[in-house]
C-alpha positions as CSV (number, residue, x, y, z in Angstrom):
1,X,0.0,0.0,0.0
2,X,3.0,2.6,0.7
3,X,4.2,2.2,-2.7
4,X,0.5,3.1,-4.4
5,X,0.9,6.3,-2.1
6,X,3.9,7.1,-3.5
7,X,3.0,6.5,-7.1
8,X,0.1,8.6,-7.1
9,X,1.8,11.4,-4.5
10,X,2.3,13.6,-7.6
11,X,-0.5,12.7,-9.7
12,X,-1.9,15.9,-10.5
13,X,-6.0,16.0,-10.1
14,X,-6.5,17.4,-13.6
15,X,-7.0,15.4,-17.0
16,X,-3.7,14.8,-19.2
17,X,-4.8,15.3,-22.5
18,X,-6.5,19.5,-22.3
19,X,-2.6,20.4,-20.5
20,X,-1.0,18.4,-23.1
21,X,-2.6,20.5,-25.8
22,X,-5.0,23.4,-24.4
23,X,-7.8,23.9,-26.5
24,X,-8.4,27.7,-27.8
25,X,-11.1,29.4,-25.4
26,X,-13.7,31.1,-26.9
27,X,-16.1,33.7,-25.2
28,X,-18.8,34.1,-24.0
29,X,-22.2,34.8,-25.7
30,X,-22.4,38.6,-25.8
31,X,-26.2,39.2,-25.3
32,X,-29.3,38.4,-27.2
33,X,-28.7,36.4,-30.2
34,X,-30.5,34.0,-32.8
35,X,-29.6,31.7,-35.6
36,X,-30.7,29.3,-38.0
37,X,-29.5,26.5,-36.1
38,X,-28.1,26.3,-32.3
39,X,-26.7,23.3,-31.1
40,X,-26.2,23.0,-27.3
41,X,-23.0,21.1,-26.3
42,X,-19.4,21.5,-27.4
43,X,-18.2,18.3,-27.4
44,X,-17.8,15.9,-30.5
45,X,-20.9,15.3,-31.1
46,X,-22.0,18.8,-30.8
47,X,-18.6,20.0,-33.4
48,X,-18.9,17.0,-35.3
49,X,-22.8,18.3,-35.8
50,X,-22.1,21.8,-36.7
51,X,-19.0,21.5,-38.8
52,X,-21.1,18.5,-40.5
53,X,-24.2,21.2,-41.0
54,X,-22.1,23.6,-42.7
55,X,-20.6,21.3,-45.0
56,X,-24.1,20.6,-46.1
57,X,-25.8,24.0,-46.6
58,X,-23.1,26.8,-46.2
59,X,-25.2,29.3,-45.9
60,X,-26.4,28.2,-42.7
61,X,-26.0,29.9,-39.8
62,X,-24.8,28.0,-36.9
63,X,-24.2,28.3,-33.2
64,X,-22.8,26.2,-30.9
65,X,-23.3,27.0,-27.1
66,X,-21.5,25.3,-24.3
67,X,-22.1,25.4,-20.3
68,X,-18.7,25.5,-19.5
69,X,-15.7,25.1,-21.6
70,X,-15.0,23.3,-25.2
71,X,-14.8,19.2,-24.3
72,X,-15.3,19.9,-20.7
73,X,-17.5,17.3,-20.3
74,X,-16.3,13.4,-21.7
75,X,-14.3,14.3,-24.7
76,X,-11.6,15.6,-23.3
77,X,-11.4,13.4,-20.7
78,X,-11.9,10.6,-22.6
79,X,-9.1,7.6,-23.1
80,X,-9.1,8.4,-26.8
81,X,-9.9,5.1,-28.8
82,X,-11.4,5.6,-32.0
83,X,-13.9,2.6,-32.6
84,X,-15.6,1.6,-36.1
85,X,-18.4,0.2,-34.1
86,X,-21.5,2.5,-33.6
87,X,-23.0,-0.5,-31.5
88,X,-20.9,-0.6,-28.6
89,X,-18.7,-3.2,-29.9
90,X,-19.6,-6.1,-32.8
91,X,-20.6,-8.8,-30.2
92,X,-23.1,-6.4,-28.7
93,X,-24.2,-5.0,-32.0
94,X,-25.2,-8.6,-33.1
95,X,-26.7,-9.8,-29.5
96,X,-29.4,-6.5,-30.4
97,X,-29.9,-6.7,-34.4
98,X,-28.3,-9.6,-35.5
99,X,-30.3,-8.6,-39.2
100,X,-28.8,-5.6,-39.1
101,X,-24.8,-5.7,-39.3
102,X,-24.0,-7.1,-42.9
103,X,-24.7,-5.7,-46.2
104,X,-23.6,-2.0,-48.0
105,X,-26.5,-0.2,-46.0
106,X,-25.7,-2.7,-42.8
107,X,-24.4,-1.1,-39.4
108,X,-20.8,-2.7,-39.7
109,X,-20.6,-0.8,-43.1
110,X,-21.6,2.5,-41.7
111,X,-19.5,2.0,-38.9
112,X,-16.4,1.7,-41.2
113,X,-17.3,4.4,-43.7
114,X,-17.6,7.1,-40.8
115,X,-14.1,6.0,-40.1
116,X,-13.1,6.9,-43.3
117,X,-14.8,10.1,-43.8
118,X,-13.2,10.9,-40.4
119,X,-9.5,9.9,-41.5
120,X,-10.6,11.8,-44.5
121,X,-11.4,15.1,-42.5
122,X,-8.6,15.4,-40.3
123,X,-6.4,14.9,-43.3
124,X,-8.0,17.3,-45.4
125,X,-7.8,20.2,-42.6
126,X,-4.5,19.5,-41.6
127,X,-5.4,18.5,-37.6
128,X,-2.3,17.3,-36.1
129,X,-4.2,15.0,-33.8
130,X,-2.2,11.9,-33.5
131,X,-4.4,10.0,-34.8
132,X,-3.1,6.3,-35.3
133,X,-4.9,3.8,-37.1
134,X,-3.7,1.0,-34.9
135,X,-6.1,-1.6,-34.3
136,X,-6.8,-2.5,-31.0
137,X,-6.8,-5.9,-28.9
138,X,-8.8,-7.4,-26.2
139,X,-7.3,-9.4,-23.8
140,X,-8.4,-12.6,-21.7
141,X,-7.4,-12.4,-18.1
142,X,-9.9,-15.4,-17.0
143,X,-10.5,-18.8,-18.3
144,X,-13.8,-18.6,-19.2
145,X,-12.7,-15.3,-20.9
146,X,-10.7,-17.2,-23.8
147,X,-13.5,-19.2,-25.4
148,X,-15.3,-15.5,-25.9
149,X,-12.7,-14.2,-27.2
150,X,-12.0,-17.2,-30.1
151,X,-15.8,-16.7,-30.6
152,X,-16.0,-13.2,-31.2
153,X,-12.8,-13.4,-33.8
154,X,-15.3,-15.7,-35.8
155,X,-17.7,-13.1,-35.4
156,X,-15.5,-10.4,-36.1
157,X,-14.1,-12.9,-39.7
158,X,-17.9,-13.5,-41.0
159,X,-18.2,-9.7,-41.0
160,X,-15.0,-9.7,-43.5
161,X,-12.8,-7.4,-40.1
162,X,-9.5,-9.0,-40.0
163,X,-9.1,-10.8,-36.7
164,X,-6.3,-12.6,-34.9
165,X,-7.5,-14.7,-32.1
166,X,-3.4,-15.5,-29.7
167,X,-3.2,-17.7,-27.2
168,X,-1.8,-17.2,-23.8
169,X,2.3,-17.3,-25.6
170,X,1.2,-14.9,-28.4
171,X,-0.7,-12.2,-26.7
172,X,2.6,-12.1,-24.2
173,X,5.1,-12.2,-26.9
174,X,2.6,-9.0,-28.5
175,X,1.9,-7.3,-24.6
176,X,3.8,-8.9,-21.7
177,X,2.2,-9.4,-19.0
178,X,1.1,-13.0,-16.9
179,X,-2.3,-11.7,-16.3
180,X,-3.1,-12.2,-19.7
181,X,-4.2,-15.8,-21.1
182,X,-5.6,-14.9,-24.7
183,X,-6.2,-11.8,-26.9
184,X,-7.9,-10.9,-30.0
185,X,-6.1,-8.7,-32.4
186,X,-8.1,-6.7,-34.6
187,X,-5.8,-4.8,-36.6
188,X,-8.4,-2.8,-38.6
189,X,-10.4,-1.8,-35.9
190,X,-10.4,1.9,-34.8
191,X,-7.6,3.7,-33.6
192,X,-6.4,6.0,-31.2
193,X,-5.8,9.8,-30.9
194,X,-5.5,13.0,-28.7
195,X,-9.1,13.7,-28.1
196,X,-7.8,17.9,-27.2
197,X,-5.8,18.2,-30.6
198,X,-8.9,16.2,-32.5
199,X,-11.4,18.9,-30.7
200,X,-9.0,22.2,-31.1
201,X,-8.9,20.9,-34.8
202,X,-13.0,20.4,-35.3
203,X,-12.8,24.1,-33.6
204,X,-10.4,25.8,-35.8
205,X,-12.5,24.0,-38.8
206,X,-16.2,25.1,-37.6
207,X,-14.6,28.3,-37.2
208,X,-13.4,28.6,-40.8
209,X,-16.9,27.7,-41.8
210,X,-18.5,30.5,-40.1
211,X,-20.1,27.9,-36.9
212,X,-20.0,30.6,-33.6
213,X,-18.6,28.9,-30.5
214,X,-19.4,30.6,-27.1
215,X,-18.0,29.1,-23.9
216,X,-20.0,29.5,-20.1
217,X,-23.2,30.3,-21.6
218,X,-25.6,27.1,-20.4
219,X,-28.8,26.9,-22.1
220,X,-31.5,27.1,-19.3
221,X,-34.7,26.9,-21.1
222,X,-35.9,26.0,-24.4
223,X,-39.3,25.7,-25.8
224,X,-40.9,26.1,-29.0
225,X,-42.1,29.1,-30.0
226,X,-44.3,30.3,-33.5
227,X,-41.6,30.0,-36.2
228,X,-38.9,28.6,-34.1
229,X,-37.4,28.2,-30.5
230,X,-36.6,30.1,-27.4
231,X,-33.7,29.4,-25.4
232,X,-33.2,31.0,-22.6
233,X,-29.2,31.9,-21.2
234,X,-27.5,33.6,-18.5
235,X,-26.5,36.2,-21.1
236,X,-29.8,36.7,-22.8
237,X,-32.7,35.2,-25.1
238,X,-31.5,33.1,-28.7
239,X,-34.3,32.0,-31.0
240,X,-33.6,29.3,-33.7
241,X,-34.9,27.9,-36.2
242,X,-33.7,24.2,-35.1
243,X,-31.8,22.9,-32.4
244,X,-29.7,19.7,-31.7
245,X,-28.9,18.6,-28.4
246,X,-25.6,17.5,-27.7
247,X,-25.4,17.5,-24.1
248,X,-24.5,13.9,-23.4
249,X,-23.5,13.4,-19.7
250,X,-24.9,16.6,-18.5
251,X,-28.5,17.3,-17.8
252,X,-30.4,18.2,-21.1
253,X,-33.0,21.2,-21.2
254,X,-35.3,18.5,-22.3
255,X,-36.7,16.5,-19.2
256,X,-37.3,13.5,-21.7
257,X,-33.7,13.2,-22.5
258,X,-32.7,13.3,-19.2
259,X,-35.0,10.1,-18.7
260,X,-32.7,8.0,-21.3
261,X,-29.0,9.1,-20.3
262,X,-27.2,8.0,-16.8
263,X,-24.4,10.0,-16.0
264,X,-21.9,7.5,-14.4
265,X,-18.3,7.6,-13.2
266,X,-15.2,7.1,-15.2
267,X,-12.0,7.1,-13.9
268,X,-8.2,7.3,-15.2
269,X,-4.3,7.2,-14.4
270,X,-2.0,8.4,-16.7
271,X,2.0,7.6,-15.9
272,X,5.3,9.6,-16.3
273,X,7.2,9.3,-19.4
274,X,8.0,5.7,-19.4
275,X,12.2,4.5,-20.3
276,X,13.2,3.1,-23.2
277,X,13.8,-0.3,-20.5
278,X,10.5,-0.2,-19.0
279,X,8.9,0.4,-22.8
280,X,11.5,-2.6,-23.7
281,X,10.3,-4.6,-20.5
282,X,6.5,-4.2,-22.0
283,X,6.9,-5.1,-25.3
284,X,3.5,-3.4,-27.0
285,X,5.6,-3.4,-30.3
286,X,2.6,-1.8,-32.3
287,X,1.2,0.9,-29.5
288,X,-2.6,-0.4,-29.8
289,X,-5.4,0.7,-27.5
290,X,-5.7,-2.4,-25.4
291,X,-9.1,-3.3,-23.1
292,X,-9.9,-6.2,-20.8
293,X,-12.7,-9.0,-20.9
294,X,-14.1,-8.2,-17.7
295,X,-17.9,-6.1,-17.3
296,X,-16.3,-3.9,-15.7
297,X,-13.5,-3.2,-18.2
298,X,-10.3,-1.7,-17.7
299,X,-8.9,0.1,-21.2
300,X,-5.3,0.8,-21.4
301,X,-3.5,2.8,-24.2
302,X,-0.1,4.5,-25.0
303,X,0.1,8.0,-25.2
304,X,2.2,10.2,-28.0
305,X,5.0,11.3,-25.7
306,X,5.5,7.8,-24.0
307,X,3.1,7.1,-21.1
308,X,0.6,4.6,-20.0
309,X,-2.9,6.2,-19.5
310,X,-4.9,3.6,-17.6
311,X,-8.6,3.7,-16.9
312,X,-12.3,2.2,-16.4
313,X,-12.9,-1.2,-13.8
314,X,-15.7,-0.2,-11.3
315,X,-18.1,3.3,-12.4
316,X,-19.5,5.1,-9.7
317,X,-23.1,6.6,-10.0
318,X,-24.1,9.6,-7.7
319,X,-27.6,10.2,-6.0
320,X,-29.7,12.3,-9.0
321,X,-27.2,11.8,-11.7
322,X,-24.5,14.4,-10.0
323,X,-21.9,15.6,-12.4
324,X,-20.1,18.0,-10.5
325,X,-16.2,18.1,-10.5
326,X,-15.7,17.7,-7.1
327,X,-16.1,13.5,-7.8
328,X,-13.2,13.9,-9.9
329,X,-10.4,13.1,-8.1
330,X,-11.8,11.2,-5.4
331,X,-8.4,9.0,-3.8
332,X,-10.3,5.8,-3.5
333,X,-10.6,4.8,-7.5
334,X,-7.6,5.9,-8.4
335,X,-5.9,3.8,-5.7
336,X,-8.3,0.6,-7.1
337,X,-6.8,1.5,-10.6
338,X,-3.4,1.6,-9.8
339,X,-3.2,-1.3,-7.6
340,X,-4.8,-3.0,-10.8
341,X,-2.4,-1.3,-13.0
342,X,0.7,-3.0,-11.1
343,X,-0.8,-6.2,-10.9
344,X,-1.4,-6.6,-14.0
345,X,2.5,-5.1,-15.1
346,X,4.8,-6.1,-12.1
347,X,7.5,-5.2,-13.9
348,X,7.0,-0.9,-13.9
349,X,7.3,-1.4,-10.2
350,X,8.7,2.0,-8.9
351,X,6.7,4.2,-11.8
352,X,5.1,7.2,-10.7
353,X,1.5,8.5,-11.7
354,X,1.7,12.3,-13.2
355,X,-2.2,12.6,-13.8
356,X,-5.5,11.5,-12.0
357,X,-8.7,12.6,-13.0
358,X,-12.9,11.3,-13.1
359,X,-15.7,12.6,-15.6
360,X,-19.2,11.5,-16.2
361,X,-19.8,8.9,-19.4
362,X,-23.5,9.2,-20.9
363,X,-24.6,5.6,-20.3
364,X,-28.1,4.2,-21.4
365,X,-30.0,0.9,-20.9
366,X,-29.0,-0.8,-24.2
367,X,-25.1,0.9,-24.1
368,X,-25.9,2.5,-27.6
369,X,-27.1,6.2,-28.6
370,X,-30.3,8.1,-28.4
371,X,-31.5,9.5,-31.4
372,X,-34.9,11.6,-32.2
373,X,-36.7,14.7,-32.6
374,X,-39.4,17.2,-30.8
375,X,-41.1,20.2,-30.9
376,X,-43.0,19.2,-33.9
377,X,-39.2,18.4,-35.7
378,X,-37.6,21.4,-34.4
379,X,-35.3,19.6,-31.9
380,X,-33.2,16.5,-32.3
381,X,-30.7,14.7,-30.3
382,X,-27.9,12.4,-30.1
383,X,-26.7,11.3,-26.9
384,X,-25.6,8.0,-25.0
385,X,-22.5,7.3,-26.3
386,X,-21.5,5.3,-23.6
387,X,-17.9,6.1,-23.7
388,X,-17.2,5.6,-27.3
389,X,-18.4,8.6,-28.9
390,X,-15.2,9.7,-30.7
391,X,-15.8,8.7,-34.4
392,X,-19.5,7.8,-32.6
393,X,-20.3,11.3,-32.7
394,X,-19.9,11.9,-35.8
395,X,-22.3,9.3,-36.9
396,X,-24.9,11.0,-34.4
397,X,-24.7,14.2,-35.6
398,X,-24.8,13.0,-39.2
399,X,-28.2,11.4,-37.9
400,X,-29.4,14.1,-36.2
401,X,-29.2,16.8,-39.1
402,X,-31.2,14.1,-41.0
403,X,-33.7,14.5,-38.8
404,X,-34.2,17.9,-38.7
405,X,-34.2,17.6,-42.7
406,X,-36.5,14.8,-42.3
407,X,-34.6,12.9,-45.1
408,X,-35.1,8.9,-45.0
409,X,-31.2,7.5,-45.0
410,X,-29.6,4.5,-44.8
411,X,-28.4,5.6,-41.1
412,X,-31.9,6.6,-40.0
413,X,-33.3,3.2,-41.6
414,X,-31.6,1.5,-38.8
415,X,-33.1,-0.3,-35.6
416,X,-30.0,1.7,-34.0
417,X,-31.8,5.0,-34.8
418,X,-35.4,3.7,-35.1
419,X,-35.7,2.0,-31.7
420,X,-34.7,3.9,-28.5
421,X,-33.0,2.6,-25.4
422,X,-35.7,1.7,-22.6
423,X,-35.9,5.0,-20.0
424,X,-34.1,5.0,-16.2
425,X,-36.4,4.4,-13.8
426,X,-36.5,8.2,-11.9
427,X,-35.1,8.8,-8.6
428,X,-35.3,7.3,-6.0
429,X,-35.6,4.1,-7.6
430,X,-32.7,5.0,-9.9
431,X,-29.9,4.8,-7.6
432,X,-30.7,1.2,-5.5
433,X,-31.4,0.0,-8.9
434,X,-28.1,1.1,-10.3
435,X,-25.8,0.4,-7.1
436,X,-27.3,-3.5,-7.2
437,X,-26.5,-3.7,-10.7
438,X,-23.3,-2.9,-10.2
439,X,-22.3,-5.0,-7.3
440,X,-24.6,-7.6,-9.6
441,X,-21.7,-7.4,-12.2
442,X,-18.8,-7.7,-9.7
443,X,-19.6,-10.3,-8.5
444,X,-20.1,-12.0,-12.0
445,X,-16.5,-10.5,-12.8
446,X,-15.7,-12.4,-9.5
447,X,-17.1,-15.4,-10.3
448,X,-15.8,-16.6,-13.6
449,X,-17.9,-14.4,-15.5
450,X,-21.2,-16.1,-14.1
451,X,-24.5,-13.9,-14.5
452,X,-26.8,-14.2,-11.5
453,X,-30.5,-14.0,-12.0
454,X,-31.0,-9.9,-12.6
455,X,-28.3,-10.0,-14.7
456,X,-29.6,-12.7,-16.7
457,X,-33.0,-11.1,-16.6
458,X,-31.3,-7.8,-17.9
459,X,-29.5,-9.8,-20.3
460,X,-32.4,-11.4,-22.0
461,X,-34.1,-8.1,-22.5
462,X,-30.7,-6.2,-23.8
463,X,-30.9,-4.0,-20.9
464,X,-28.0,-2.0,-18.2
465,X,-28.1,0.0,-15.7
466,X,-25.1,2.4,-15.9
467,X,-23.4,-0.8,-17.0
């Protein structure tokens, strides 16, 4: 225990990747304003929505307005995996719609050409995002881990995604460490980038197009008005024409969003510039985003200057959906996560933690987005990423402007867009619900993977609770 103290003494309660590369601020709104189209939320999906609205109609005019300060909420905080799947993973995505995956207009297909229009975009702009299309790998660190994981490269090869199922000698020759018995090597699969370079990059572009970006101006009201919206800020009134939420995470100036999103806890570690010998001791030849088998996963990645950033295992959930700060950088996670981080590689014995940091993920019941539209097609949202909304995001705004245009597309022809995650049952049901849940899924972690009876139950009906 002394030598967790003294690898987190320095560990800074702040997340790496915003002081690694600070993203430009931007003001606040000035006064009374209005614009063709507002959206609420300056994360990805709320950039990815506004630069993706100006690239449609030029002419628009767009506004983005954020609570507090450009990917303040999950995106910069984020471990920064870029994932082709906009199901939550393949496995999940074929447990849900198994109809749905293959074919040109099939979910697996959309999946990979939004990666492609994104690799297209950050190339064509220029964004120096260390963006590295590495693959990633899951790892086995149970028995009754490996079987899933030889099943879900056959999964992975029907859907023509190059997958490399290693036993226990090859995924240690590939990532050295004992804990790990089998891993899955997709190669293809995503990526991994600097979420604060990828979102000062989707600024600078939305600002070439003529989007407005104001900082600490939260949207307190909105309802519809004849010809339009009213929202009501700090600052003054804006009217729109349209609006997309993009507020993820954090509370929604629609009550009936707030029903369908579960703002739970993620935590993360990120080490000190690792040696050359401790990066020679690891191996991790080809720097891939790495994630267990567990429910409660933990994700583990490389960063561009030579750390370890280490995060997820056991989400914490607060009484009304909190989202303040102030869980942030509560001791006892980070403690959990680094006593897991040096079990699992015994060998960086001695190295020292430089960043700790916590931030709400948008969960819902079925792990996969919220899409729709109200105030007579006025308002749309995407939300509910549940901690892949990188490339994710992109996708939902794409699906959210179709909305508001009302256009019938192959994206909102799917059961992914069609069909919406079940509701969370409201407080003060929510929170017993969630915390059983949870221990629910430890215990199954603790039990060679074994679901008990409300997991089963939750199971057979696709459904989670902030899991």
């Amino acid at each position: 225990m002394a030598g967790l103290t003294r690898a987190l003494a320095d560990a800074e309660p702040a997340a790496f990747w915003p002081q690694r590369s600070p993203i430009p601020p931007r003001g606040e709104l000035p006064g009374a304003d209005s614009a063709d189209l507002v959206v609420i939320g300056a994360g990805f999906t709320g950039l990815w929505t506004a630069v993706l609205a100006k690239q449609r109609e030029p002419g628009l005019d767009v506004l983005v307005l954020e609570a507090a300060r450009v990917g303040s909420g999950a995106s910069a905080r984020s471990g920064g995996f870029v994932s082709e799947s906009l199901t939550h993973g393949l496995a999940h995505g074929a447990r849900l719609w198994p109809g749905e995956l293959a074919g040109s207009d099939g979910l697996v297909a959309l999946g990979r050409s939004n990666l492609r229009e994104l690799d297209e975009f950050v190339r064509a702009e220029g964004i120096e995002a260390d963006l590295s299309w590495c693959g990633k790998t899951a790892v086995a660190t149970e028995p009754h881990q490996v079987g899933e994981l030889r099943d879900e490269a056959d999964l992975y090869r029907e859907h023509g995604i190059r997958a490399v199922f290693q036993g226990a000698g090859g995924v240690r020759a590939d990532l050295r460490s004992e804990s790990f018995r089998a891993g899955l090597r997709l190669p293809d699969a995503g990526g991994l980038v600097d979420p604060a370079r990828l979102l000062g990059g989707l600024l600078t572009a939305a600002a070439r197009l003529g989007v407005r970006v104001h900082e600490r101006s939260p949207v307190r009201g909105l309802r519809r008005e004849r010809g339009g919206l009213r929202l009501r800020c700090p600052q003054g009134t804006v009217r729109a024409g349209r609006a997309v939420l993009a507020t993820n995470a954090f509370p929604a100036p629609l009550r009936r969003v707030r029903h369908r999103v579960l703002p739970v806890w993620d935590h993360v570690l990120v080490t000190e510039p690792l040696s050359s010998a401790a990066w020679e001791s690891l191996g991790w030849r080809e720097r891939q985003g790495v994630t267990d088998s567990h429910h409660l996963f933990h994700y583990f990645r490389p960063t561009p200057d030579g750390r370890v950033l280490w995060g997820g295992g056991a989400v914490g959930y607060r009484f009304g959906g909190g989202t303040d700060d102030r869980f942030a950088a509560r001791a006892e996670p980070h403690r959990a996560l680094a006593a897991r981080f040096f079990a699992t590689f015994p060998q960086l014995e001695g190295v020292r933690f430089s960043h700790r940091w916590g931030g709400p993920i948008d969960a819902t019941t079925r792990a996969t987005p919220v899409f729709g539209t109200a105030c007579g097609g006025r308002i749309a949202c995407a939300v509910g990423f549940t901690g892949l909304g990188i490339a994710a995001a992109r996708f939902g705004g794409q699906v959210a402007l179709d909305l508001l245009d009302g256009l019938v597309t192959e994206r909102t022809r799917s059961a992914l867009v069609r069909t919406r995650p079940l509701p969370y049952p409201p407080e003060p049901l929510r929170w017993p619900l969630v915390r059983f849940t949870h221990r629910a899924l430890e215990r199954a972690d603790a039990s060679g993977g074994r679901l008990g009876p409300w997991l089963r139950l939750l199971d057979r009906h696709g459904l989670g609770l902030g899991s």
